[in-house]
Structures are given as C-alpha cells and as structure tokens.
PAVEX-479941 format. One line per 2 residues: number of its first residue (from 0); for each residue y, z, x of C-alpha. Coordinates in Angstrom, 2 decimals. Layout:
NUM) Y/Z/X  ...
This chain:
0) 135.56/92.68/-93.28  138.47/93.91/-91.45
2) 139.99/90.64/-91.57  139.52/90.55/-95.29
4) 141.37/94.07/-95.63  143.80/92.83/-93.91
6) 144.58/89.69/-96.35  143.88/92.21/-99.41
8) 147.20/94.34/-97.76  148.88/91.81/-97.36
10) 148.99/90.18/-100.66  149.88/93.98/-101.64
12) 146.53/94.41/-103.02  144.65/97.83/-102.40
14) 141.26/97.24/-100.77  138.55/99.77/-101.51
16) 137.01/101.47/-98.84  133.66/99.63/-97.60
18) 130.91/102.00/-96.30  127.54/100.68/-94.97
20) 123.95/102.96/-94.42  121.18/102.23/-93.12
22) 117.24/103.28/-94.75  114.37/102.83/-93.06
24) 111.40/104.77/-91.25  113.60/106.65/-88.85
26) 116.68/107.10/-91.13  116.52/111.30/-91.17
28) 116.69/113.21/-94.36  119.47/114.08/-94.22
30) 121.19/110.80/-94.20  119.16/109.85/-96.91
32) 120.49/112.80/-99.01  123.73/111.59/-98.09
34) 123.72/108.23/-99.48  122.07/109.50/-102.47
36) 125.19/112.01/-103.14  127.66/108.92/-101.98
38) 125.90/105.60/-102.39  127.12/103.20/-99.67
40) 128.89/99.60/-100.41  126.17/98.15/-98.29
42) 122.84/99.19/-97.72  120.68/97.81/-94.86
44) 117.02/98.63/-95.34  113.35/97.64/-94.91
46) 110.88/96.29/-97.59  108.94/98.93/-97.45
48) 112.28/101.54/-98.03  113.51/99.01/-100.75
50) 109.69/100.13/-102.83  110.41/103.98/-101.89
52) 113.48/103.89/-103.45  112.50/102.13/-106.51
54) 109.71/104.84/-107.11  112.21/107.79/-106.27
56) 114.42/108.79/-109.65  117.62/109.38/-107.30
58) 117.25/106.47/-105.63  116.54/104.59/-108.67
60) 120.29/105.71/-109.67  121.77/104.31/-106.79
62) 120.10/101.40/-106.85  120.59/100.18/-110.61
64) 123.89/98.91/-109.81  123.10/96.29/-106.90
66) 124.97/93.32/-107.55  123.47/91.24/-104.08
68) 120.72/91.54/-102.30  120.73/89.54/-99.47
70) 117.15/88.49/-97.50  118.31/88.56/-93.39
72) 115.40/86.55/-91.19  113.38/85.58/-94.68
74) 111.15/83.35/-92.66  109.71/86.46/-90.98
76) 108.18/87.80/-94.13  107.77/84.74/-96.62
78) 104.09/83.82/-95.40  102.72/87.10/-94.96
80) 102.07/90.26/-97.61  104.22/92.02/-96.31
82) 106.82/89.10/-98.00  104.46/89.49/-100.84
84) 105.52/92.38/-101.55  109.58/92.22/-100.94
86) 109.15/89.94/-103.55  107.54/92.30/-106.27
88) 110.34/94.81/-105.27  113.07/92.21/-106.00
90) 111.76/91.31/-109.10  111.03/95.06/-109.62
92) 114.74/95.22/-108.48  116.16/92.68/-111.60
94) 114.23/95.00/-114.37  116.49/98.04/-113.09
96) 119.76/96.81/-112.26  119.49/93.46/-114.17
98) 119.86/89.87/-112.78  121.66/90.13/-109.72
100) 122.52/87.33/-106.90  120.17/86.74/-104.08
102) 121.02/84.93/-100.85  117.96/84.70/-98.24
104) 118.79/83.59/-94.53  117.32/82.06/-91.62
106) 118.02/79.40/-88.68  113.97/78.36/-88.83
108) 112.71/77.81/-92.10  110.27/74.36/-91.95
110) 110.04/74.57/-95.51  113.03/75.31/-97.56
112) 111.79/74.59/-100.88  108.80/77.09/-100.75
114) 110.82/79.61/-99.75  113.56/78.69/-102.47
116) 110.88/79.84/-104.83  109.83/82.70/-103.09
118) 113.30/83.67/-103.04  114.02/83.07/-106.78
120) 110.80/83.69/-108.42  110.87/83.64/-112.48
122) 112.60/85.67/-115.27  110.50/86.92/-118.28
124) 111.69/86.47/-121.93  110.39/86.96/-125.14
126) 110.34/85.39/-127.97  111.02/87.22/-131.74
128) 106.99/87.86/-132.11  107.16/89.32/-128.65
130) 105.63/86.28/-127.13  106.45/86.32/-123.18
132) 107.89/82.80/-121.17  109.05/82.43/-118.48
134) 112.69/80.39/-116.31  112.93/79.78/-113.22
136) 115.64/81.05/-111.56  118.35/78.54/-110.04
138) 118.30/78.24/-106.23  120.56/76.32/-104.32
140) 119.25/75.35/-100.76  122.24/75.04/-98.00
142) 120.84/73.33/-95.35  123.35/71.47/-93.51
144) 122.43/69.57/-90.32  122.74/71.57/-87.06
146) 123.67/70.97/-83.62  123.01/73.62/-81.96
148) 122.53/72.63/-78.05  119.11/73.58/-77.08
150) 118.13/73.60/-73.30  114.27/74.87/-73.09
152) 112.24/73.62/-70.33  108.52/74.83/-68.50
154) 108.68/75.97/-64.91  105.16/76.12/-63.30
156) 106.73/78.44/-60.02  104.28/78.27/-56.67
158) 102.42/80.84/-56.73  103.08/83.36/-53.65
160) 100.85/84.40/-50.71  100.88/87.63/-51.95
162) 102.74/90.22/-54.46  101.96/91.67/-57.49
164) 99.50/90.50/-60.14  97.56/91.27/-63.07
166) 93.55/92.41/-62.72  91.33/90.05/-64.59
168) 88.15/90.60/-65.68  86.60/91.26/-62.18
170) 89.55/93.41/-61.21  90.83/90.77/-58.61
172) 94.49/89.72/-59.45  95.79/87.02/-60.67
174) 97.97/84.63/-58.18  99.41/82.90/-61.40
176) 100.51/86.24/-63.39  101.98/86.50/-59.19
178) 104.11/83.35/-59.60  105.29/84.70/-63.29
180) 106.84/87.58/-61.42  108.25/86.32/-58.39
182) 110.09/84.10/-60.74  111.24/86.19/-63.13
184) 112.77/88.21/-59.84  114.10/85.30/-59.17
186) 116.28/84.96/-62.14  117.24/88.64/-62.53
188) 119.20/88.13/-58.83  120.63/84.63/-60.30
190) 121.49/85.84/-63.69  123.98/88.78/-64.58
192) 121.04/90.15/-66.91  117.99/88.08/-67.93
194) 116.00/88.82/-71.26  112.28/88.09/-70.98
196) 109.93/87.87/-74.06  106.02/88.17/-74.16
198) 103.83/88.61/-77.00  102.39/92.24/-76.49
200) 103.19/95.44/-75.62  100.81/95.89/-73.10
202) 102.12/92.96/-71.29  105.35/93.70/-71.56
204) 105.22/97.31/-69.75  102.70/95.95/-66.83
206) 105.67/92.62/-66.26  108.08/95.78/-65.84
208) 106.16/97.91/-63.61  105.01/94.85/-61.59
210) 109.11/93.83/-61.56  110.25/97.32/-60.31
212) 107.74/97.65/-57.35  108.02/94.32/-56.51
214) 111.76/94.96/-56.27  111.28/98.63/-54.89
216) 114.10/99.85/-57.88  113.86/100.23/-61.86
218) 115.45/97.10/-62.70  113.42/96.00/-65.81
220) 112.93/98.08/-68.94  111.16/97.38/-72.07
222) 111.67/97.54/-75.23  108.48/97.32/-78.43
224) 108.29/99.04/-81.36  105.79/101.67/-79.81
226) 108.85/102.97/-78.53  111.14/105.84/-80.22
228) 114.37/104.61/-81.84  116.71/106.69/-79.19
230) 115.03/104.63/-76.32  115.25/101.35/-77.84
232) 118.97/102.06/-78.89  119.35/103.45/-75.24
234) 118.11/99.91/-73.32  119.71/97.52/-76.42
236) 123.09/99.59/-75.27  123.12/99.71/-71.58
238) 121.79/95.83/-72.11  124.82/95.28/-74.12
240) 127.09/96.81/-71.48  125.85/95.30/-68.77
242) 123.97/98.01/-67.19  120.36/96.69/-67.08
244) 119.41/93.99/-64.53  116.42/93.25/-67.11
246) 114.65/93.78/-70.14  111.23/92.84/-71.39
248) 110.62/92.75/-74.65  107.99/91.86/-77.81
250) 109.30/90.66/-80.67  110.92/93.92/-80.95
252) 114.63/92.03/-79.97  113.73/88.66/-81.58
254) 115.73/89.44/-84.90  118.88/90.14/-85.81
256) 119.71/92.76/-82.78  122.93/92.10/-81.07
258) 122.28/92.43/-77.15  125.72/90.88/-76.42
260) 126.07/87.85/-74.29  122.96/86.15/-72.61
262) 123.24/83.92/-70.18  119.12/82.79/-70.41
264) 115.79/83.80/-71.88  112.91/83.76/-70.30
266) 109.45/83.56/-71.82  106.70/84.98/-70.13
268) 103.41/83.29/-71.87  103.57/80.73/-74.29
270) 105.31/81.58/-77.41  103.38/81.74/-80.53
272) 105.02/79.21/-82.53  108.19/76.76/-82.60
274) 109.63/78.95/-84.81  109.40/82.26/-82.30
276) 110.23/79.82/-79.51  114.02/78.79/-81.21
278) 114.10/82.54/-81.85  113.74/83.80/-79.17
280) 115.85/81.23/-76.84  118.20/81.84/-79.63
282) 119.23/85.40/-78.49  121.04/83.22/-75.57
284) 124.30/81.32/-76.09  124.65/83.20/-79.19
286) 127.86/81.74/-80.49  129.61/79.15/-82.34
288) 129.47/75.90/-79.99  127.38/77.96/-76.81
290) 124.32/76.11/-75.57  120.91/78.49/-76.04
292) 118.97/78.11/-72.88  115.53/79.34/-72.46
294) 112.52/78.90/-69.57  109.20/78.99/-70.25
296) 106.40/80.88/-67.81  102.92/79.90/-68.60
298) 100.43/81.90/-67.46  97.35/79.70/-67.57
300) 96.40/76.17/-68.02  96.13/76.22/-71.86
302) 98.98/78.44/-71.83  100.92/75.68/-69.71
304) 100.52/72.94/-72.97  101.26/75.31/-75.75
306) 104.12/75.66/-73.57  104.37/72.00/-73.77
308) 103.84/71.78/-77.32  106.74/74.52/-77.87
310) 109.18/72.73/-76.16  108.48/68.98/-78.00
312) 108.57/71.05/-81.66  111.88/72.28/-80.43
314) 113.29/69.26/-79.37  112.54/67.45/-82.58
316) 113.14/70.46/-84.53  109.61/70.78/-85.83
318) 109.76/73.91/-87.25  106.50/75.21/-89.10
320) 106.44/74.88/-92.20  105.90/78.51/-94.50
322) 102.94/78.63/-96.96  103.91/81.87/-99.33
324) 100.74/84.16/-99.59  99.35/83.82/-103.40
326) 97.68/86.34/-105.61  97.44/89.37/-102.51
328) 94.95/91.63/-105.18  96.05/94.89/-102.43
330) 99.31/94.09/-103.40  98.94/93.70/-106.68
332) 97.38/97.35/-106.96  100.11/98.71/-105.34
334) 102.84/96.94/-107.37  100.71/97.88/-110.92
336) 100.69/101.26/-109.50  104.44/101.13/-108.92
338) 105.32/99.64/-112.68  103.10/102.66/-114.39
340) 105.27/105.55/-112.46  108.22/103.69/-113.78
342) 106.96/103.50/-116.96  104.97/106.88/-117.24
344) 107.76/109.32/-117.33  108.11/109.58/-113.17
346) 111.57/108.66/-113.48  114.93/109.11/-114.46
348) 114.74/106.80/-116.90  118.45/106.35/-116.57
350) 118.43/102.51/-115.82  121.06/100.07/-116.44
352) 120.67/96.10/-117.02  117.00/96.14/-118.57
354) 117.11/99.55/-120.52  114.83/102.40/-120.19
356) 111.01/101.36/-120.47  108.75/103.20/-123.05
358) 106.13/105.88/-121.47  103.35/103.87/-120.14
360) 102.80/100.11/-121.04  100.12/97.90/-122.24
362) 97.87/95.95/-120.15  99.04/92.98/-121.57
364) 102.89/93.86/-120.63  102.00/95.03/-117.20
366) 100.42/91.34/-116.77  103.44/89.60/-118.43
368) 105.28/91.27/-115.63  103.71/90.87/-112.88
370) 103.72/87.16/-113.28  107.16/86.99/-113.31
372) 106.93/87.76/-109.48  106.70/84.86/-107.14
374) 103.52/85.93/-105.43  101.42/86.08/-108.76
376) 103.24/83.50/-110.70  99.96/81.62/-111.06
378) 97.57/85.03/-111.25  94.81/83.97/-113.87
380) 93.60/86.94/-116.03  89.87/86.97/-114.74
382) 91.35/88.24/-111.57  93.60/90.64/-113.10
384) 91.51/92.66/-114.85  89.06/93.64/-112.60
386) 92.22/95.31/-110.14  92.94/97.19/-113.62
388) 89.73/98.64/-113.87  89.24/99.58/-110.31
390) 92.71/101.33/-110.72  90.81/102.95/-113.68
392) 87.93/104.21/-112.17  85.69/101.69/-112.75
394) 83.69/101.98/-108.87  84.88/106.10/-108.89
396) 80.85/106.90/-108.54  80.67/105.58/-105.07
398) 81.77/107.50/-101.95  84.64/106.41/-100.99
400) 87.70/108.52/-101.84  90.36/105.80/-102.28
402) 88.43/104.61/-104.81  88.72/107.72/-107.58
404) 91.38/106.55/-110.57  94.78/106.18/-110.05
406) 95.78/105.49/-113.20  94.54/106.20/-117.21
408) 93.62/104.01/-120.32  94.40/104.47/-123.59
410) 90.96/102.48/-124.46  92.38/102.46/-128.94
412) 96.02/101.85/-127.92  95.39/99.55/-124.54
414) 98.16/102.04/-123.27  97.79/102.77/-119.56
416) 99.51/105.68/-117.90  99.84/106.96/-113.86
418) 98.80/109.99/-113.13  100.51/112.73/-111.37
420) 99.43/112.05/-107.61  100.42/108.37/-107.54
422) 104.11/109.30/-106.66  102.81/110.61/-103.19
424) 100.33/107.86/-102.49  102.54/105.63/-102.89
426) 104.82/107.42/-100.13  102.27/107.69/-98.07
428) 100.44/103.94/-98.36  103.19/102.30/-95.99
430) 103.46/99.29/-97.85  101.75/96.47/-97.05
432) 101.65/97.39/-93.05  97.92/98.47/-92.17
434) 97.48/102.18/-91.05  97.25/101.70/-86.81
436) 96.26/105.22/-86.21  99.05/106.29/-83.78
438) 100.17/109.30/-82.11  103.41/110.67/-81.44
440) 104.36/110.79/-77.90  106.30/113.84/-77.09
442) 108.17/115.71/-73.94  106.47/118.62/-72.80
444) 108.81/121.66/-73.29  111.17/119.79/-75.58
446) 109.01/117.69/-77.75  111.72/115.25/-78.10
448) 110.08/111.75/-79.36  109.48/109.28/-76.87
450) 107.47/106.76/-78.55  104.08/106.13/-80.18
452) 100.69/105.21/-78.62  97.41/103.26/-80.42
454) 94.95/105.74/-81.35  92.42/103.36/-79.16
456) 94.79/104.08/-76.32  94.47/107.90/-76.62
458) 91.20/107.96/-77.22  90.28/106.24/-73.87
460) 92.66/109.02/-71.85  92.36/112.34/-70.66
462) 94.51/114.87/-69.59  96.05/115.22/-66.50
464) 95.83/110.92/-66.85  99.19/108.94/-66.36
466) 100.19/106.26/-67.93  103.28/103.31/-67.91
468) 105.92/103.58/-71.02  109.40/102.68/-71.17
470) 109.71/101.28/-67.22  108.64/105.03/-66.51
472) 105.20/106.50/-65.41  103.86/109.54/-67.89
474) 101.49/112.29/-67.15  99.03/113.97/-69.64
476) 99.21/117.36/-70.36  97.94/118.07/-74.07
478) 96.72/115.80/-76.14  96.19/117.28/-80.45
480) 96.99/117.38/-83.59  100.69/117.01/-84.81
482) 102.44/120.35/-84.94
C-alpha cells in the first residue's frame, strides 16, 4: 500500500487515505462504535462478525457498500459448517450491497473446483411472472504451478535414560513422549527460536512445562486459543522479536499470523492431515524463494506412519481434497432466521444494490433465496419445510425451551414474520461454533483476563488446586459465577 501511495504522488495524483479495523470476538465496543461512526477502507473480520453485522441496522449501513470481499485461508472453512455458513452471509452480503467481487485464498486447496463453487455460489433472477432462476456466478481458478522448496523429514530421537515424560494410563511415564522432549531441547539450543506444533491444548502446555524443567528456565511458551488475546499478542511479539527461545502452539499460529522469520518447525505428534502438515512447516522459510523446513516427532508407533504418510502427501503434493458440507438444516434455521429480521422491520431498511425488502416474506421467497446459497443450492422442498415449521412452533409442546417459535405465519397470506427476541438469539447463538461451556480465567485482585478454561476442566478442580497455563503455574482461589 505504501508503495502504491507512493506511485499515486508521484504521477501527481492524490491518494485517499486507507484505514483498516479489525471485528471479531475480542474487538471492544468501543472500537466497534468507532468504525460504525467512520467505516474503515478495509475491514478484517470473522464469519461469525460478518452475520452480526448483517443483522445489526448500523452495521448494515456500513456494510452495503463493500465492493470486495476477499476469503484469507478458504480451505479452513470450505468443508465444515462453519464454511456453510460464510457462505449464506456472502450471499446474504450480494442482496445488501449488490454483486460485488470475491477473491478466496489458500496455498492447500486439493480441490479447486469445489471450492470455486463454494466461493461463487448462484445469483437469483426472476422472470416477468415472478418466476425465480438461477446463474452461476463466473469464477476464475489461478492455480499456477509452485515450487516452493519443501524439506520435511521424521526423526525417531533415542529415547533417554531418564528425563521428563508424560503419565499414561498407569501413571508410569512415557520414555517416547522422553525422546520428544530431549529433542525438541535439542533444537531450541541449535536454532535461534524453534516453533513446535501439536494438536491440543493440553499437550501443548504439558511439552512446555516438561521443556522448562527439563531446562531448569522458562524457555517455551504456548500459545491456543484458550488463551486471552493480550497473552497471545504478548508471545506472537516477543516471538517476533526474538525474545522467546520457544513456542508451542495448536493450530492457534497455523494461519495467517506473522511470527517473523523461522528458521524450522517442529511437529510434535503426527499432524492431522497433508494439508495442516504444509501449513504448518509453512510458517518456516516464509518468503519468496526460502526453503520451508519442518521435523516431524512421532510419539507412538502408529503415530510414527501417519508421520510417514504426511511426509509422502507432501512430497507429491497430495493435498486433500475439500468436500463442501450440503444442506446443514442448523444452518439453515439460523440463516431463515437471519432473512426474516431483515425482512420484518429489524432494520434500517436503508440498503443499496438490491433495494429495501418488503416486511416479512413468503415461504416460497425465503426458499427461492436460500437456494441461491452454495450450501443449499440443491435443498429439495420436503426438507425445507419441516425447518419452517419447527421455526413456527410446530414441536413448542415439548420441554425443551429452544424449541418455542421463533418466528410467525401468516397461514391466508403464507407471510412469515420474526419476532421480537430473534435479534438477541441470534447474538447470542455464536454461529455455527458449538457452545464449549467455558469460564473466564481471571487475576485475583485485578481480574484482568488471562484466558479461558473447559467447563470439564473446572469442574474436576477445587480451590486452593494449581494448575499449568501460559508456561506459568496457577493457583485456585475462587471459583463462580461471572461478575
């Protein structure tokens, strides 16, 4: 960008300002009212913040005017529901602002044409009796061949005499999960800074305790998403600079997180797919003509050949191919829900591109709609009905809550209508992300936020129990409701 300013100068052209925000989960409220007042140039935010904003009138404002949306790391969300429904809110995106350009990107997509589709989904028109059809959009698929240098191999280390190890089962230890550490050691007093990956949290704080006291000095950190944002900003900067002789991280620093120059990765357990594997080794050699290099550290025998297996599928480039998720019926209650607030006088009605919707809308428009959206492109009508009527109140007689009507039915008109509440279920349904029950870790005294813990987790403890978090050791002393 700053290059491009330049150029703009110096052909004696005046180039606007360019101002970027940020929404997601931990973006405060007051930012948010910011970019409301002064909507940024470019806005980096989460699927889940993208469907917020479309059901908030303010944010609806800001947004009608999008003229590129652009889908970082697509092949992180195209097989799963949460994809599902980044889809529905890009298509729910095109009714509001009108057709805009889309550009989706990733270095591991196995199948390029699925995702194409996923990307581009359809665009509803009608006919002069009203009649709804449907064009696909026009994707163009730049794939050109890469040669990015890859060096990924499998070390099986010795395992030591003694040291640290996990407890199995039995509560013996583990001369293998021994070896992992040693080595990993190893490479932290070879290496300027070494990033290792695993696939769990839990894993990745016992590798850093096990590191430290093997080493007698905090030298690895973690970093996973139970963690607050101010810690995991704290260890991606001092990683950056330098500081930290190790980190140990989930998938957490897999994606699009600059952690500066890397030297190697290591990967502690077998990775769970080619496509994590050239990832994660990725994060290494991170520029234009750098070899990656990565090292794998099974911790088991069937560990040792998926190991294998990783390293021949990156080799021949065998990335796994994406199957988009069709016809999600949670989804498509949530996205039904999401039209009717639209269309039911929730918002500011102040759209530009498609025009400002009528209260309400049929059950035959809501249907025409949704199958303009990639992930119910081929939704037959026997499936959704039913979601209609459960939305309705059709099951409302049984006991559980979440099934009372969420929306109303004009039965003479076919008109269907939200009702009032729907606004803040919406808010509060987190998407397509399942509820984990977690807590808030706080600092005694200060109740500054230092991460979040599994509800499982704090129901097992007690107080006056201490526990690893963050490469640092935590006592209990209240445990309650959030205040």
């Amino acid at each position: 960008l700053a290059e491009l300013a330049a150029l703009f100068r110096a052909e004696g052209e005046g180039f606007p300002p360019i101002t970027v925000a940020t929404r997601s989960g931990d973006t405060s409220q007051s930012e948010r009212r910011r970019m409301l007042s002064r909507p940024p140039s470019i806005l980096a935010t989460t699927p889940e913040s993208l469907a917020i904003m479309l059901d908030t009138p303010s944010a609806r404002t800001m947004l009608s005017g999008v003229k590129l949306l652009v889908l970082d790391e697509v092949h992180a969300v195209a097989g799963n529901k949460r994809g599902a429904l980044l889809a529905c809110q890009a298509g729910r995106l095109a009714l509001l602002a009108g057709e805009y350009q889309r550009i989706a990107l990733s270095a591991t997509v196995g199948s390029p044409r699925a995702v194409a589709d996923f990307v581009g989904g359809r665009i509803l028109q009608r006919d002069g009796a009203g009649r709804a059809s449907y064009r696909s959009r026009t994707v163009a698929i730049v794939d050109p061949p890469s040669e990015k240098r890859i060096d990924i191999r499998v070390e099986w280390p010795d395992a030591p005499a003694e040291g640290p190890a996990e407890p199995d089962r039995d509560g013996a230890y583990s001369e293998r999960y021994a070896a992992v550490v040693r080595a990993l050691c190893d490479r932290i007093d070879a290496a300027r800074g070494i990033l290792a990956f695993t696939d769990s949290r839990r894993r990745a704080e016992r590798l850093a305790f096990l590191i430290n006291e093997a080493r007698g000095e905090t030298a690895a950190w973690t970093h996973h998403g139970s963690l607050s944002k101010e810690l995991r900003r704290a260890v991606e900067a001092r990683f950056k600079a330098g500081e930290l002789a190790c980190v140990v991280a989930t998938a957490s620093l897999e994606l699009g997180i600059d952690v500066g120059s890397v030297e190697e990765v290591e990967l502690a357990g077998a990775p769970a797919s080619v496509s994590s594997a050239m990832q994660r080794v990725g994060r290494s050699g991170h520029g234009v003509g750098l070899e990656s290099r990565g090292r794998i550290f099974p911790f088991h025998g069937m560990d040792l050949v998926l190991a294998a297996a990783a390293v021949r599928g990156i080799e021949e480039r065998a990335v796994e191919g994406l199957r988009p998720i069709s016809n999600p019926l949670d989804v498509l209650a949530q996205v039904l829900l999401q039209l009717l607030l639209e269309r039911s006088g929730g918002t500011d009605g102040g759209s530009a591109g498609a025009g400002t919707p009528p209260p309400g809308a049929t059950i035959d428009e809501l249907y025409d709609i949704v199958l303009s959206f990639p992930p119910f492109a081929a939704l037959p009508r026997p499936l959704f009905d039913p979601v209609v009527e459960m939305l309705a109140g059709r099951y409302a007689g049984s006991r559980i809550r979440e099934l009372e009507p969420r929306i109303l039915i004009d039965r003479a008109s076919g008109l269907a209508s939200a009702r009032e509440s729907i606004r803040q279920i919406l808010y509060m349904s987190g998407g397509s992300i399942p509820d984990r029950g977690l807590y808030s870790m706080r600092l005694a005294g200060s109740r500054a936020r230092i991460g979040e813990l599994d509800e499982e987790f704090v129901w097992e403890r007690r107080v006056g129990d201490s526990f690893a978090l963050g490469s640092q050791v935590w006592r209990i002393v209240a445990i309650g409701d959030e205040a």
